[in-house]
N, C-alpha and C positions, 0 to 999 in steps of 0.2 A: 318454637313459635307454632302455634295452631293453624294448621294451614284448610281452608274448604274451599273447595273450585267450583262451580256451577259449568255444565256441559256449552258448549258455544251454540246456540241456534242462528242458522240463518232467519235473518228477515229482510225482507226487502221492502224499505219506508219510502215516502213520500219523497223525503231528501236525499236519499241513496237516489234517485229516478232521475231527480235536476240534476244531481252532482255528476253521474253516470253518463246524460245525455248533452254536457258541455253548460248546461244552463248554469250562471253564479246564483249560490244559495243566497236566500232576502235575510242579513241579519236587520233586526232593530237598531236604528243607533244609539246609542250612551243619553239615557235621560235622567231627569232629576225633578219630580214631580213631587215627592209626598213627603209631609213634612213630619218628621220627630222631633220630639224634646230630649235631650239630653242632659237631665239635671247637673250630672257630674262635669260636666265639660261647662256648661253656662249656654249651653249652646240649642238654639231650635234651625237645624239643619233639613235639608231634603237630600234622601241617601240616593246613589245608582240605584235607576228602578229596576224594578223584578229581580233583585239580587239577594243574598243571602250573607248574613254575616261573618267573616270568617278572623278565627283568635288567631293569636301569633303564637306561630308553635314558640314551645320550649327552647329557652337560648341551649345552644351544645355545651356538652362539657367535654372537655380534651385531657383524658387522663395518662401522663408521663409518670415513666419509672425512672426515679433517682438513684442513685451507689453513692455511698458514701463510705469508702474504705471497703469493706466486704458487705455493709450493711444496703439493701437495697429498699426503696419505701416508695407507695406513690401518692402524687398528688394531684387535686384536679385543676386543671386551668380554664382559662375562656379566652373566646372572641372578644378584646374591651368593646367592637366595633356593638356588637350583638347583645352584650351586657345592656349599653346607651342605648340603642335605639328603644329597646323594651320601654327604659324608663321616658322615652319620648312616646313612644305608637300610643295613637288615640280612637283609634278603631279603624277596621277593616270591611269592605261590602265586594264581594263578585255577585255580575249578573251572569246569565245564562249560556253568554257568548263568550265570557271570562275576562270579560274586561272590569276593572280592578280601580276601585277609590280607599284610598289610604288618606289617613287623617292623623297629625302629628300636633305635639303641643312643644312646643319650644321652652325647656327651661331651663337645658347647659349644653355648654357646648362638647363636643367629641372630646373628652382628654387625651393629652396626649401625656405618655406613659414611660419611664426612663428604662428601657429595657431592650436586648437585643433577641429574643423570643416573642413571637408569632401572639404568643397568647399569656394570659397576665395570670396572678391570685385573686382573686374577689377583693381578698381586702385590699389587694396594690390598688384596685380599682375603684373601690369605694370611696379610697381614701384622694387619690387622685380628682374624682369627679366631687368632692364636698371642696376643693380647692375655691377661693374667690373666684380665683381666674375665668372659670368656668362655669359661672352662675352667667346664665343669659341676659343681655344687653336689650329690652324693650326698646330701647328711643335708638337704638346704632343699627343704624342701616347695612352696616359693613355686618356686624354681629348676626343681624339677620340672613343674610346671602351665604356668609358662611355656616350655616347652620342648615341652610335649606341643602346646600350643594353637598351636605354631610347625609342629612336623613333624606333625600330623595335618589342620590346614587346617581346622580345625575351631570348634565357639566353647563349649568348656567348661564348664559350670556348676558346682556344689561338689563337690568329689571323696568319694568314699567307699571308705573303708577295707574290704577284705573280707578275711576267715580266710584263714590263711595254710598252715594245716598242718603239715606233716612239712619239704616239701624247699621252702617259699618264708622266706624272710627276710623279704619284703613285697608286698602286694599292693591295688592303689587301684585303683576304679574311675573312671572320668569321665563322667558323663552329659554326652553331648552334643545339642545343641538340631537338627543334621538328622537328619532321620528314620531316615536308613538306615546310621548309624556308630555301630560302639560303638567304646571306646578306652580299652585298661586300660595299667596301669605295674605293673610286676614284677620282681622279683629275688629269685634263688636263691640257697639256703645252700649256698656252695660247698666242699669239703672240701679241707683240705690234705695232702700227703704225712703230716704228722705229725697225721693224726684231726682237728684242729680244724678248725671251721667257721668260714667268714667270708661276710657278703654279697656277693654279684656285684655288677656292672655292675648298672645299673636297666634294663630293656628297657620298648620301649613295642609293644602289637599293636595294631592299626587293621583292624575286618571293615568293608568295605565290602558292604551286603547289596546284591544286584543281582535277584533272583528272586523277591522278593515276601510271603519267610518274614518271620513277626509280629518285629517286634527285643526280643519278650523272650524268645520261644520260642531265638533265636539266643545271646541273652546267658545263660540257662540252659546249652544246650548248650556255651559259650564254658567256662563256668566249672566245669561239671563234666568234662567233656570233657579240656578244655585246663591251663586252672591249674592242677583237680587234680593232673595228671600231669607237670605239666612240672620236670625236675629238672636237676641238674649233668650235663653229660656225662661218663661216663667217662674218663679219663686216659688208662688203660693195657687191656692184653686183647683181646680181639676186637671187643668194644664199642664200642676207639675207632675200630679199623683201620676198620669201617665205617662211619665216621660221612660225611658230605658235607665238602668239601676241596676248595681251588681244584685244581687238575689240568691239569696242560703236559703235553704230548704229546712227551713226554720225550727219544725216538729219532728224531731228527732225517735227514734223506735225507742219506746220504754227500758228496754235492754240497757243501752247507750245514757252511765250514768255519769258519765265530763260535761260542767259546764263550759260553756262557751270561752270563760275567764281560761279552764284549763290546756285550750287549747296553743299549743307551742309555736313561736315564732319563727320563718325559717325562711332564709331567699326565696326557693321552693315556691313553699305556700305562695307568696307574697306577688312571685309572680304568674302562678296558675290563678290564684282572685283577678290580677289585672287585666290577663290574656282575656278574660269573655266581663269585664269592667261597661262595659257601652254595649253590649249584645243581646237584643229581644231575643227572648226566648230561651237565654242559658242561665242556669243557675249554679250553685256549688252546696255539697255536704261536706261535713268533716268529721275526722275524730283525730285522737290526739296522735296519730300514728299514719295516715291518711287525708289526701282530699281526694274530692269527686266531681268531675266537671261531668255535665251535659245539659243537652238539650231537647232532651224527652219532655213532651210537651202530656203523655196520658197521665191520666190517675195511676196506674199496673206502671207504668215503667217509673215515676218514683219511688210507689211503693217496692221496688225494686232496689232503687238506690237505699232507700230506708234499712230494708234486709242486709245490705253489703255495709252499712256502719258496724249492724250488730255485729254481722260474720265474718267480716273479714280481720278483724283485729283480735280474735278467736282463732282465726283459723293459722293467723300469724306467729302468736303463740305456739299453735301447734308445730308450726315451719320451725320454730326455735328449739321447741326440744330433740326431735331427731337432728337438724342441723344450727348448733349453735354457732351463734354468729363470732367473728376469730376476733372482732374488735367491738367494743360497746356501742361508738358511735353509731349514729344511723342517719341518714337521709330521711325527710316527711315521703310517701309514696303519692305519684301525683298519677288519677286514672281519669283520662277524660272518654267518656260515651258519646257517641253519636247514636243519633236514631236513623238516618237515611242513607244509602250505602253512595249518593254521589258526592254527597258533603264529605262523610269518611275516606274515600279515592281523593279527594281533594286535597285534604289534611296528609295522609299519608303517602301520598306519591306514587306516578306509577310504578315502582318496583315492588309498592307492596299493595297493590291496589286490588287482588285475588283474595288478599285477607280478610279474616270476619277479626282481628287483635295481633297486636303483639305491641313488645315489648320494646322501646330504644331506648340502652344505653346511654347517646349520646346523647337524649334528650331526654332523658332521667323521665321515661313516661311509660305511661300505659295506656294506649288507645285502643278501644274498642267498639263495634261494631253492633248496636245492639240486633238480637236476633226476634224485634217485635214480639208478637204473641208467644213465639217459641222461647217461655222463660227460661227452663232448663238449660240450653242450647246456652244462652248467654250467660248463665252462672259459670256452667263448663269451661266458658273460653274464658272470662275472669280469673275463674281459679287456677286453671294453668298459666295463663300468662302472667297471674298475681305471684305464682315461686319462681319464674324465671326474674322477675324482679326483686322478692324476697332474697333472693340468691346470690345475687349480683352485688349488696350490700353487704349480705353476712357474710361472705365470703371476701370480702374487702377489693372487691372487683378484680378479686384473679378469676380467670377465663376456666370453667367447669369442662372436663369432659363432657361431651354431649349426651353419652349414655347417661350418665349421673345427671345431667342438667334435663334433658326431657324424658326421661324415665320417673322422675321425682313428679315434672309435671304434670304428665301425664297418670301418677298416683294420687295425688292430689286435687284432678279434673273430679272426680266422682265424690268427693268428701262430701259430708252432711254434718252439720252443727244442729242439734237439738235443743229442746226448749231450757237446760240445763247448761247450756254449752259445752259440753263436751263433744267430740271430734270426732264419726268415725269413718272407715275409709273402707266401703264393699267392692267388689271385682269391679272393676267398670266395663263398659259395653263392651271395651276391647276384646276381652275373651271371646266371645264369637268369632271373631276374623283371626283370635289367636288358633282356637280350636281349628275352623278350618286349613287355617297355611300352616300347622304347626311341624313340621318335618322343615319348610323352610328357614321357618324361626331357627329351631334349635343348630341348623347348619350355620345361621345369621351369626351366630351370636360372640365366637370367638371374632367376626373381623369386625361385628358393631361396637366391642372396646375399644377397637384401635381407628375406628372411623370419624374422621375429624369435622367440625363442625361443615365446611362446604359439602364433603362427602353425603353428611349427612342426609341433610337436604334437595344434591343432586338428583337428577336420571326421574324415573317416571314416575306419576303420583303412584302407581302398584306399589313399587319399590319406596318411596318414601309410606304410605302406610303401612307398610312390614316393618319398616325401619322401627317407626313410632310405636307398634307392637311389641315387637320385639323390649326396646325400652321398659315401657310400662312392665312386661311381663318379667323381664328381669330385675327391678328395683320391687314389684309385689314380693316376687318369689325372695330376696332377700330381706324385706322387712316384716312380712307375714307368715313366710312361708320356712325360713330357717329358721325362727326363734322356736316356735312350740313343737316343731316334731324335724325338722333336716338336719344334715350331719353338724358336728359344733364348729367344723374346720374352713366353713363357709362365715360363721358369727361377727368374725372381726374386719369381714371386706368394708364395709364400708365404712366405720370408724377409721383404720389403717387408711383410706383412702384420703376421708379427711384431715386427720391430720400430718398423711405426708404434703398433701395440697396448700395445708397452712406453711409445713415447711421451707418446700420446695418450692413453691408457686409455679409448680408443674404442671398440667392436669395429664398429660401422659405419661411421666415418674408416678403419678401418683395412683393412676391404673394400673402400672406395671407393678409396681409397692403391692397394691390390694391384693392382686389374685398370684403372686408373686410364688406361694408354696400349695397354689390350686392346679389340681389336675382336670384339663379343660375334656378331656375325652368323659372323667368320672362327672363333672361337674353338670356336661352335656346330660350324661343318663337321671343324676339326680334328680336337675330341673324336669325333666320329660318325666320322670316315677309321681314328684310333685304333682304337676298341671295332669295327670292322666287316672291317676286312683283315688282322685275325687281329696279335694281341701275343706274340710269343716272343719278339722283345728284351728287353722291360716283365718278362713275366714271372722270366726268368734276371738282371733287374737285382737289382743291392744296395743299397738306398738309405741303407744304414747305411756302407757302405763306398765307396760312389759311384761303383759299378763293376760292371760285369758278372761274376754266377759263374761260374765254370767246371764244378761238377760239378751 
């Protein structure tokens, strides 16, 4: 993972001065003033003011290893709870103070699921939730309570009916027993082309109060504010044209020659489009191999996105021939941008909230950070965090040596795709910090093989950028640097590596495998003779095509 810290400075604000001197800070409390259309929902709502929209991360995926006999395989599983909700969540808004409107559309109920594990197969779950049973009850009261008490996480007490007015068909509140949730259920009289009226969909809203406002003074405000006003969206006029709309970034780079028909089906996909479905200001790209969520609002930063259609499924390619993937299948790659770094701490959490990208797993994503005007900067963190992801599929989600896993990405941080696509790959900046700690490094380098992924990362940023040096310098020096002119007895490390890794699903057998009949004292002088009497061979090597360039 690409890691950039910015220095701490004191400052001493305004609010540091109240909070310091006993006085309680003035939040806002929880309003609802400005009205949107929502074509997709039917809905013309007023969101939490001054707040921001926020998507639903990526449901987890829980990937277990099976034995069967000697034979071991894995598989992924899910949350069913996480699976359901997704397909309920109707958009998300936090204001400034972090308090929190959720919006849900009611249209099955929780399945429940015949199994004595934690978490299910997709299709258990699919299949489970197309069940009758579990297609939502509009007119059952009961169906309803139970559905709220499911998607709000909440513990319901008796519901209470409240006026309905002019444009609701119905409206129930729900006292709830924690402190700081309200949680109504609603629906609008919807109008048909021919003047009649019929009920909507039921929707359910969920405040989460987070700033300390009384929770009646909130539910006041909720109900005249909100319910009073919330009506059918307009159909037709200018009314609808502005309302929030998922939005593809329709004009594709000339490169990029898939039509839209050819783009592939895939849960994935299905629910990175819904995750930002109701969201001003997010859009998505695609290509058949990728989606791209953000919410860069410049001219530069989608032409930005535009660039990563072309190049990065180019550059994937490239990811394929040095490391070919050990099974055909593949997941779609799902990379969502942000443009603001308090929206991105939001989304990612405090543990990773120093991050300008990275990569989860668990949540089959890529989020990123953009680096505004600093284009570079953010292709950079892309393309590395795009092979930790590359990686993780092709490798059939066995766990990489971290040398081999951020050494690669850290090789591929610098790549350039030309008007031609072709790939190529020049020293990256690193070499300055390598040249100066370089007596470090080459000490580094027998225990950065055996150094395991917390290791890695550990102890101080000094030492984790040596770390990352190190890496880089040793996966150049054996992709560049043994083929056209080092010893030949260096050639097979990293093939051997791979494929003890397919075998073993080792990633320490398969280090120990690679350098196995290497002598680490010769190995140390090699790489030093390498990085010190100057590389123009290495440099004009092609390690895509296993040959030297010529221009």
């Amino acid at each position: 993972m690409t890691q950039h810290r910015e220095p701490l400075r004191p400052v001493l604000t305004a609010a540091f001065l109240i909070a310091w001197l006993g006085v309680p800070a003035i939040h806002a409390a929880p309003s609802f003033r400005s009205d949107r259309n929502y074509p997709n929902l039917g809905l013309k709502i007023r969101v939490l003011g001054n707040s921001e929209p926020e998507p639903l991360p990526q449901f987890k995926t829980y990937t277990y290893t099976f034995t069967r006999g000697e034979e071991s395989f894995k598989r992924d599983l899910f949350d069913p709870f996480e699976l359901w909700y997704a397909t309920q969540h109707a958009g998300q808004w936090r204001d400034e103070d972090g308090n929190v409107l959720i919006l849900g559309r009611p249209t099955h109920q929780l399945p429940v699921i015949d199994t004595q594990m934690k978490h299910v197969a997709r299709d258990d779950f699919d299949k489970a939730f197309a069940e009758p049973a579990n297609v939502f009850d509009p007119a059952s009261a009961e169906a309803l309570a139970a559905w709220v008490k499911a998607f709000a996480a909440c513990t319901p007490k008796t519901p209470e009916p409240l006026r309905t007015g002019f444009n609701l068909a119905g409206a129930v509140f729900f006292p709830a027993e924690e402190s700081a949730t309200l949680v109504y259920a609603f629906r609008v009289k919807a109008r048909k082309p021919n003047g009649v009226s019929a009920p909507s969909d039921w929707f359910c809203a969920v405040i989460k109060i987070a700033d300390g406002t009384l929770k009646s003074k909130v539910r006041k405000d909720f109900e005249t504010q909100f319910l009073a006003n919330v009506a059918p969206a307009p159909q037709t006029g200018a009314g609808a044209a502005t309302g929030v709309q998922p939005k593809a970034l329709t004009v594709s780079p000339a490169s990029v020659k898939t039509p839209s028909a050819a783009i592939p089906d895939h849960p994935g996909r299905t629910a990175a489009r819904k995750s930002i479905a109701n969201m001003k200001d997010w859009w998505f790209a695609e290509t058949p191999e990728y989606i791209f969520l953000s919410d860069i609002r410049s001219a530069a930063g989608k032409a930005l996105v535009k660039e990563l259609q072309a190049t990065m499924p180019v550059l994937r390619a490239a990811f394929t021939k040095l490391i070919p993937p050990f099974e055909t299948a593949t997941d779609v790659s799902v990379v969502r941008i942000y443009e603001t770094r308090d929206a991105y701490k939001q989304y990612v959490g405090k543990e990773h909230e120093w991050s300008a990208g990275l990569w989860s797993p668990m949540r089959r994503e890529l989020v990123i950070l953009s680096q505004g005007k600093d284009r570079n900067q953010t292709l950079d963190i892309i393309r590395h965090e795009g092979f930790h992801q590359y990686l993780f599929y092709a490798c059939a989600m066995i766990e990489n040596a971290t040398w081999f896993n951020e050494g690669h990405a850290c090789f591929f941080e610098a790549a350039e795709v030309d008007k031609k696509g072709r790939v190529e790959i020049p020293e990256n900046e690193r070499v300055e910090h390598l040249l100066r700690n370089f007596d470090a490094v080459v000490r580094l380098l027998p225990k950065l093989l055996q150094t395991a992924h917390s290791g890695f990362y550990s102890g101080s940023d000094e030492q984790r950028s040596l770390n990352y040096t190190a890496a880089w310098a040793l996966v150049y020096y054996l992709r560049k640097g043994v083929p056209p002119e080092g010893p030949d007895r260096y050639a097979a490390i990293l093939d051997t590596y791979l494929k003890t890794l397919a075998q073993t699903k080792d990633a320490e057998a398969a280090t120990t495998e690679a350098f196995k009949n290497v002598n680490m004292t010769q190995f140390q002088k090699d790489f030093t003779d390498f990085w010190k009497r100057g590389r123009n061979a290495a440099r004009r090597y092609d390690p895509f095509a296993g040959k030297k360039t010529t221009d």
